[in-house]
C-alpha positions in Angstrom: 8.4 -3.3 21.1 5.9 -2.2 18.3 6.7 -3.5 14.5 8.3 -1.8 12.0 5.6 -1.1 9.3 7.9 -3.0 7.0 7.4 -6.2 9.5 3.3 -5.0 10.3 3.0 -5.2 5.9 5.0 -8.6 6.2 2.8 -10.1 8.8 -1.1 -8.5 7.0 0.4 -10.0 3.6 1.7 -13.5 5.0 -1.8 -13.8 7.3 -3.9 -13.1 4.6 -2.4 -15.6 1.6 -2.3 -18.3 4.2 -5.6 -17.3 5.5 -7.6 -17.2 2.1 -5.4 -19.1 -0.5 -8.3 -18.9 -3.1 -7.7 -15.1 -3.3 -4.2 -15.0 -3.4 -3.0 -11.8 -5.8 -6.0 -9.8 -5.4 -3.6 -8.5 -1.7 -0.4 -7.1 -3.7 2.2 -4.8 -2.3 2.8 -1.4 -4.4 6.5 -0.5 -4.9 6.6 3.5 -4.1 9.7 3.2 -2.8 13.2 2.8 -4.6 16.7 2.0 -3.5 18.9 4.6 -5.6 17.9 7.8 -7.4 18.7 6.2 -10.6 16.0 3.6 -9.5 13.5 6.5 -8.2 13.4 8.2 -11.6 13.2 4.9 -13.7 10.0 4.1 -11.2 8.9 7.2 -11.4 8.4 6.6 -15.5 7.1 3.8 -14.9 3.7 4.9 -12.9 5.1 4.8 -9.5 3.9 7.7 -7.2 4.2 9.1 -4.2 1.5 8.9 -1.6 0.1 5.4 -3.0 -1.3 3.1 -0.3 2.0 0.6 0.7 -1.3 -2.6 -0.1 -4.3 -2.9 -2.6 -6.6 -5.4 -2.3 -9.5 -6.0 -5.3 -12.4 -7.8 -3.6 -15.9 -8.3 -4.3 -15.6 -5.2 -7.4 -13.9 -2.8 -5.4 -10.4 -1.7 -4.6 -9.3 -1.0 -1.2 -6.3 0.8 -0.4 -4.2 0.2 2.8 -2.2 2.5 4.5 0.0 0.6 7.4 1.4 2.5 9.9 3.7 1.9 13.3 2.3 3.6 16.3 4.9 6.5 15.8 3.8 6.5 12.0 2.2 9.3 10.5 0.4 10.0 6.8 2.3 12.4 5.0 0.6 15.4 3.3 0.7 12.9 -0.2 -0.7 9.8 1.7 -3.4 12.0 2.5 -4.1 13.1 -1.2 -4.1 9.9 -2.3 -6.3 9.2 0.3 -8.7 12.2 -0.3 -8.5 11.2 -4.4 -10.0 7.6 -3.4 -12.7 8.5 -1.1 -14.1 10.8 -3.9 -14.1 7.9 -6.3 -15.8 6.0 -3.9 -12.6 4.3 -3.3 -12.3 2.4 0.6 -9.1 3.7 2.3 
């Protein structure tokens, strides 16, 4: 049985602060999803959007965005603007 990409996020995150305790915070999780409408718009007014890569990780002065997916996971149509928007900053994705 294949991880959820909640568990696969879990797993990258927990790995890599155990792994490399000397750059702990620069792997952070982004909150783009909510629990209640009321929740969505509040985050939504507070910067968060759909598409956003579920990690970023700021290493060696540059940001790199990561998309996790299950084996039946695929990007949607915002994933892959936010996607496209990076790459043509120079952004790795």
């Amino acid at each position: 049985m294949q991880p959820t990409e909640s568990r696969l996020q879990g797993l990258c995150f927990q790995w890599h602060w155990n792994t490399f305790p000397h750059y702990r915070g620069l792997l952070h999780m982004n909150n783009n999803t909510s629990q209640n409408a009321i929740k969505g718009a509040l985050n939504r007014s507070m910067g968060v959007v759909k598409g956003v890569a579920d990690l970023e990780y700021f290493f060696a002065s540059t940001g790199h965005f990561i998309e996790l997916k299950s084996q039946e996971g695929i990007q949607s149509e915002e994933q892959k603007l936010f996607q496209s928007r990076i790459e043509e900053q120079g952004g790795h994705y």
